[in-house]
C-alpha positions as CSV (number, residue, x, y, z in Angstrom):
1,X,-53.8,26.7,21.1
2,X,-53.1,28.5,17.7
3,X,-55.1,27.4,14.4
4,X,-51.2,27.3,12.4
5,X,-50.7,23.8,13.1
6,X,-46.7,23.1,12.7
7,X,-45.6,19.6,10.8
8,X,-42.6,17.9,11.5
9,X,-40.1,17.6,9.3
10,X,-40.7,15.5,6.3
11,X,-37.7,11.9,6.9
12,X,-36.8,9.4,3.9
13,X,-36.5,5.8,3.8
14,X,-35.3,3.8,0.8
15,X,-36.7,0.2,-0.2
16,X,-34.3,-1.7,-2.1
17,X,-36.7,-2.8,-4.8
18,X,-40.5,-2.2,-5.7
19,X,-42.4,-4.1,-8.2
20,X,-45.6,-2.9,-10.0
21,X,-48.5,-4.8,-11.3
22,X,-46.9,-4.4,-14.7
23,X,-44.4,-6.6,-13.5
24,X,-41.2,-3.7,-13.9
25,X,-39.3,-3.4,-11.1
26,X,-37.7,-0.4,-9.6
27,X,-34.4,-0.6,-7.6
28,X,-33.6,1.7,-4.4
29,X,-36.6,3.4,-4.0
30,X,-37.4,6.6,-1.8
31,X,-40.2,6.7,0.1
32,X,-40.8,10.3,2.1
33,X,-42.7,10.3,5.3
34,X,-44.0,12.1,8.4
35,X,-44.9,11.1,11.7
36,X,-46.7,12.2,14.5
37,X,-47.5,10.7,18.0
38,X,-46.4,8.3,20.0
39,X,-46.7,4.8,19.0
40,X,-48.0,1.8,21.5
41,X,-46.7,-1.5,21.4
42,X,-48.5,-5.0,21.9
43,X,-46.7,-7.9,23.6
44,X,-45.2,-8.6,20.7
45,X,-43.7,-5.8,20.0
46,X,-46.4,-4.5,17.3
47,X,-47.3,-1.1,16.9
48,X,-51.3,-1.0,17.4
49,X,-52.1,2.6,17.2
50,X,-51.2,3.5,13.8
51,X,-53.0,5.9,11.5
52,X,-52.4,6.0,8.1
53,X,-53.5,10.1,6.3
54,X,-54.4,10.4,2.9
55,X,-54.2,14.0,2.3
56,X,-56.2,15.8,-1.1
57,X,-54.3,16.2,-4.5
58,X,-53.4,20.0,-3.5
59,X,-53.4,19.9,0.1
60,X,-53.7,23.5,1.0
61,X,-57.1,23.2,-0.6
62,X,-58.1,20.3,2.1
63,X,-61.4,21.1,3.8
64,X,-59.3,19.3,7.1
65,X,-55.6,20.4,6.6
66,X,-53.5,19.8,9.6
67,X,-56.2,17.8,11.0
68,X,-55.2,16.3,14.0
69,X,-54.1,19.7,15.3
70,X,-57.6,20.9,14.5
71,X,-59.2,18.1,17.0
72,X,-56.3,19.4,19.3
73,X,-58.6,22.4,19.8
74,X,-61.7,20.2,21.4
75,X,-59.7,18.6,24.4
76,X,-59.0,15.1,22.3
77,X,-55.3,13.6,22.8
78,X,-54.4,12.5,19.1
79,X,-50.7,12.1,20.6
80,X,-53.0,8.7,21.9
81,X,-52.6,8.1,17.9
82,X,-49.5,7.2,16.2
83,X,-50.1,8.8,12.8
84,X,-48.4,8.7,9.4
85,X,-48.5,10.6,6.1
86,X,-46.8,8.5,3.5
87,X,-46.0,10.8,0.5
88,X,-47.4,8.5,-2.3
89,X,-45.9,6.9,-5.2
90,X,-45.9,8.8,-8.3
91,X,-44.9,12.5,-5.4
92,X,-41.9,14.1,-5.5
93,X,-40.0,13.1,-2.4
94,X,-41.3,9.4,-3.0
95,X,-40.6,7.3,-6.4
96,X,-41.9,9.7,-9.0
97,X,-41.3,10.4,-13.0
98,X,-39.6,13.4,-11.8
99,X,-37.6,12.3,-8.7
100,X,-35.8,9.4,-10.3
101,X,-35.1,11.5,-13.5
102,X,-37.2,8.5,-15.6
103,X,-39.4,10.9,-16.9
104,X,-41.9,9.8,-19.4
105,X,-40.6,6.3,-19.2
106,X,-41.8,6.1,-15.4
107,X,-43.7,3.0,-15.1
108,X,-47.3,3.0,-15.3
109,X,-48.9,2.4,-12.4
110,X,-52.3,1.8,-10.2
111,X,-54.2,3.0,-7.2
112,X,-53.6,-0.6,-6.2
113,X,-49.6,-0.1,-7.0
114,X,-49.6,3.2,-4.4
115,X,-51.5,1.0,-1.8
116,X,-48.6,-1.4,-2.0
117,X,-46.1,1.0,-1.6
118,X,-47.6,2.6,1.4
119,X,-48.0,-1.5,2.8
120,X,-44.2,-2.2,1.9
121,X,-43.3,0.6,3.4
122,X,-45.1,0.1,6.5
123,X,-44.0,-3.4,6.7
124,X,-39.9,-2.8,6.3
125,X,-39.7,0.6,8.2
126,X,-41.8,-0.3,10.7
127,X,-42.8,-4.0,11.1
128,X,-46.7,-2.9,10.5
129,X,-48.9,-5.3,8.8
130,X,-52.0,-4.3,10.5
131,X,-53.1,-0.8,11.4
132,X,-55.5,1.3,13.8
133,X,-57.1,2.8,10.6
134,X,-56.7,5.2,7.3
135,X,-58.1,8.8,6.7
136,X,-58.9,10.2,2.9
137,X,-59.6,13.0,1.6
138,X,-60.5,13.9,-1.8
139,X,-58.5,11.9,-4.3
140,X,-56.5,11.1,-1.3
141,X,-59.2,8.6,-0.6
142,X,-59.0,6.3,-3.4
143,X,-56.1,4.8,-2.0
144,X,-58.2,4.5,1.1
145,X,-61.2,2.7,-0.8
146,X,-58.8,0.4,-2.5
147,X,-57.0,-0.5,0.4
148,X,-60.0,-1.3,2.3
149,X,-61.7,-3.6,-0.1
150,X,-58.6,-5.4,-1.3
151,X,-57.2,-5.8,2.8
152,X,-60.2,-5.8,4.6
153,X,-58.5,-7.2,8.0
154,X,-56.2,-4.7,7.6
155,X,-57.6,-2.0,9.2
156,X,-59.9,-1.2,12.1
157,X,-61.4,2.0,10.4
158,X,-61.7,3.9,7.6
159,X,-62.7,7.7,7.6
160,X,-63.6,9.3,4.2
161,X,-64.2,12.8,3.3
162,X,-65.6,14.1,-0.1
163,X,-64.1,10.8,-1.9
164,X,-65.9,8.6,-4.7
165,X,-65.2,5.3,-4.9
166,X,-65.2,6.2,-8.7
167,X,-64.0,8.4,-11.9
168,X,-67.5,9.0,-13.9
169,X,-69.2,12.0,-14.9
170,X,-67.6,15.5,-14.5
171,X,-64.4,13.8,-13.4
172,X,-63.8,11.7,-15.9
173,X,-64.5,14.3,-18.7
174,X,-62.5,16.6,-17.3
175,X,-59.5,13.9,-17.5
176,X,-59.8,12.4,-20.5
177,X,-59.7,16.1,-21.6
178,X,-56.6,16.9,-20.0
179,X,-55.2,13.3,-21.2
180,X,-55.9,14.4,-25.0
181,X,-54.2,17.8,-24.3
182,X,-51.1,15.9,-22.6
183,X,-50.7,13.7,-25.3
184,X,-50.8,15.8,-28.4
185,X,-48.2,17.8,-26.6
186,X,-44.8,17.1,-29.4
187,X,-42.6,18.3,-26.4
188,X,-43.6,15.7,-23.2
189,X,-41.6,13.2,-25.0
190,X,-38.6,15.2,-25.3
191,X,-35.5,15.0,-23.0
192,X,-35.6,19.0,-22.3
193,X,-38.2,20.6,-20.0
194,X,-39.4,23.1,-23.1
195,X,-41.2,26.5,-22.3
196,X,-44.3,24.6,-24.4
197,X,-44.5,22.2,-21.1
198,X,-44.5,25.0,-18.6
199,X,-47.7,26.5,-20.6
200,X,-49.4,23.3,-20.4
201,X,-49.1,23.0,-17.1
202,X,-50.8,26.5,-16.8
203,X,-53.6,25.3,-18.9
204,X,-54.2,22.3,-17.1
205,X,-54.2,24.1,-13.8
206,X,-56.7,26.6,-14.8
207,X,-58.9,23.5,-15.8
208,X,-58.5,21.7,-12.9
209,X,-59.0,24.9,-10.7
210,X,-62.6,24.4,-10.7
211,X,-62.7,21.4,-9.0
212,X,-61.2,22.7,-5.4
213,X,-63.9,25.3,-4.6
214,X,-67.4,25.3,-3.7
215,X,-69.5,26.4,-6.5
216,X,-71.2,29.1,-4.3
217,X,-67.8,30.5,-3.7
218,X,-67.1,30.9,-7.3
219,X,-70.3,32.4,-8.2
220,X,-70.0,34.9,-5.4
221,X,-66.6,36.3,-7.2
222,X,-66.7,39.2,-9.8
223,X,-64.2,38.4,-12.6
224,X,-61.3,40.8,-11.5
225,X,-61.8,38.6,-8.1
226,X,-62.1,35.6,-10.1
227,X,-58.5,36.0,-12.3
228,X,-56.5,36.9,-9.1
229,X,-57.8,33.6,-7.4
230,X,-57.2,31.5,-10.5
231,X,-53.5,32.9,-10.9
232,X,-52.8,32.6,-7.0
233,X,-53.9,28.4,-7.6
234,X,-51.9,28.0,-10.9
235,X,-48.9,29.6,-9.5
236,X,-49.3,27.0,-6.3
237,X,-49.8,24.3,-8.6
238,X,-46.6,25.4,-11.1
239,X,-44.2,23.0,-8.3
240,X,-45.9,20.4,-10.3
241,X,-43.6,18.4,-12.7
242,X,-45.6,17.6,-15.9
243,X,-44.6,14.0,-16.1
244,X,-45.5,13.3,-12.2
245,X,-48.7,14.9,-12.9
246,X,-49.6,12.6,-16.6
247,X,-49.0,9.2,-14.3
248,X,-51.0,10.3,-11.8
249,X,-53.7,11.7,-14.3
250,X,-53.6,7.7,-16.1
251,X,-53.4,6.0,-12.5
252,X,-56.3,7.9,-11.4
253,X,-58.9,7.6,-15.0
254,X,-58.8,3.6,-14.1
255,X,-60.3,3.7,-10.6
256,X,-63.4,2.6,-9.5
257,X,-64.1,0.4,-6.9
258,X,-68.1,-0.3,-7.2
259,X,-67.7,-4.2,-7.1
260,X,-65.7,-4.2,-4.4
261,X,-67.3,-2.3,-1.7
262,X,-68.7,-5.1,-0.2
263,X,-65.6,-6.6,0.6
264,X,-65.1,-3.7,3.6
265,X,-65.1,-5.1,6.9
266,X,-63.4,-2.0,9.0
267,X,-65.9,0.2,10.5
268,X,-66.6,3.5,8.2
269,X,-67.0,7.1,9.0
270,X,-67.9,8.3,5.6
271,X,-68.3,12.5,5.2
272,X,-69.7,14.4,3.0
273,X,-70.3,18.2,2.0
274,X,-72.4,19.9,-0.4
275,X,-71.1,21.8,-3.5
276,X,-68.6,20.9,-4.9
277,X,-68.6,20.5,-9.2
278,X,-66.4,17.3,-9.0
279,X,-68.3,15.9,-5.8
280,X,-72.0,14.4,-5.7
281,X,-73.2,13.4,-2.6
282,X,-76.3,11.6,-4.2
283,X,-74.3,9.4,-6.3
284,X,-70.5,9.1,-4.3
285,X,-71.5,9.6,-0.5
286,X,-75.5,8.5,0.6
287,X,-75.6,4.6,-1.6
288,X,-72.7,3.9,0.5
289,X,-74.8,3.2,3.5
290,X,-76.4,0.2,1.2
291,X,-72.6,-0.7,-0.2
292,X,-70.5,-0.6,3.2
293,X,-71.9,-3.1,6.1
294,X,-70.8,-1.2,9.0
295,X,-70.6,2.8,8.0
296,X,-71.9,6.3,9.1
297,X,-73.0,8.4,7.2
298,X,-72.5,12.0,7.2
299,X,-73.6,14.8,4.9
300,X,-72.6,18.8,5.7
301,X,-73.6,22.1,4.1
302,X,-70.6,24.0,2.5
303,X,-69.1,25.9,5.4
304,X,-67.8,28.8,3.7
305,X,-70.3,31.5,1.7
306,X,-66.9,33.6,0.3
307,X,-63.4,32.7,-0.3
308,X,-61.4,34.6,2.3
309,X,-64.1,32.9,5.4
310,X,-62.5,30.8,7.8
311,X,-64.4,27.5,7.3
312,X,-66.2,26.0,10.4
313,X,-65.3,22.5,10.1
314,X,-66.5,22.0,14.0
315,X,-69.6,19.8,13.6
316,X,-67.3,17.4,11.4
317,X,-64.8,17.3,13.5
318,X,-66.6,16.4,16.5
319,X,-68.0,13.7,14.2
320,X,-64.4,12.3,14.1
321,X,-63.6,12.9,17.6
322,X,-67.0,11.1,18.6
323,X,-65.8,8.2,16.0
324,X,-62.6,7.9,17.1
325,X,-63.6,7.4,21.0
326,X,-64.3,3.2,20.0
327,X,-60.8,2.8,19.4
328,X,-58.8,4.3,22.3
């Protein structure tokens, strides 16, 4: 089977209402989605073989993009699986700033407000109040943290890769930088989409380019090599509206989920690799063996030396496939 895995096409459902933690309320409200697989039905008619995918913020970035076609590859069925990428809330395609033309007077919102989109969601398209088990990767795993310790008996499983349950150190500056830049910006507030806005996005693109790359990678690039790479990631990133991209930046400076780890009942797969400026496997991945009852842990050495390698992601996707066998 080919590497180029091939997604179905993206389908829309719209709630009638959604209300935040704030307490505003949003009226007729898109939610994009994917699916993939077959679903299996209990008795009672209840789909039992759901998983839910939490991609990374840039997703062609993801050290397991396409996953499930990758575990294709190794003999393992995943059409056994019913899985489904919800496109969050705050992403064009779903509720966004930009989508619903709201702009900068979007409603705030939460990790815990995108969990309860996803579990509306689930619950009115598809009468699922319990599923098989979430995967996260990245920032894409926050939702997965919070989910698990505010809904423990909502899940089976959990699998995390190269997610903190946190924003501290590196992280955090880096936002709080990019808040201050956002706000002393005289044009976000403004009803036109000014060439001013379209710099800043630039800017904050070449900040955040840092933090989807191994550091050996970038190390190993001259500085020519190093200004084509950073212009090829800003001009992927440029589909980014600035006012989806502030929400998200505020939602995600307020999450950390230390207190609450305990609260996780669903059995964890929790991976890690090396490397990475924004990622710390001695502070996000190896205390959660003391913090999570019932989780593996798994730590990996970066799998690609330069930038053009094809990464070897085998050993942690046998991991999966190996964790995935208790719930067939």
């Amino acid at each position: 089977m080919s590497g180029q895995a091939s997604y179905p096409e993206s389908r829309k459902h719209v709630m009638d209402s959604f209300e935040f933690e704030s307490g505003r309320v949003l009226e007729n409200v898109t939610v994009e989605y994917v699916t993939r697989g077959i679903p299996k039905y209990d008795d009672d008619g209840n789909i039992i073989n759901a998983i839910i995918y939490f991609p990374t913020l840039v997703g062609g970035h993801s050290i397991l993009p396409k996953y499930h076609n990758i575990i294709k590859k190794f003999d393992f069925d995943v059409d056994e699986y019913f899985f489904i990428r919800i496109f969050s809330l705050g992403t064009p395609g779903s509720c966004s700033p930009s989508s619903t033309g709201l702009k900068h007077d979007f409603p705030s919102y939460t990790i815990n407000d995108r969990v309860n989109f996803k579990r509306q969601f689930l619950a009115e398209k598809f009468n699922i109040n319990k599923i098989l088990g979430i995967v996260g990767e990245g920032i894409g795993g926050f939702e997965v943290f919070s989910w698990a310790c505010d809904f423990p008996d909502e899940m089976e499983f959990i699998i995390l890769l190269n997610s903190a349950y946190k924003i501290y150190g590196y992280a955090y500056a880096t936002m709080k930088s990019l808040e201050s830049m956002l706000d002393s910006s005289e044009d976000f507030y403004s009803e036109d989409y000014s060439s001013s806005l379209s710099l800043l996005s630039v800017t904050i693109l070449r900040v955040l380019f840092m933090a989807y790359f191994p550091r050996n990678i970038i190390e190993n690039l001259n500085n020519d090599e190093l200004d084509v790479l950073m212009d090829d990631y800003v001009d992927e990133g440029l589909f980014v509206d600035i006012h989806d991209f502030k929400s998200r930046n505020d939602c995600i400076l307020g999450f950390d989920v230390e207190d609450k780890l305990q609260n996780i009942k669903a059995k964890s797969l929790l991976l890690g690799t090396t490397g990475y400026l924004f990622y710390y496997p001695e502070k996000d991945l190896l205390p959660l063996g003391n913090l999570i009852k019932d989780s593996m842990i798994r730590l990996f050495e970066t799998s690609k030396e330069n930038y053009y390698d094809d990464p070897d992601n085998s050993q942690i996707i046998k991991e999966i496939i190996s964790f995935l066998y208790q719930f067939k």
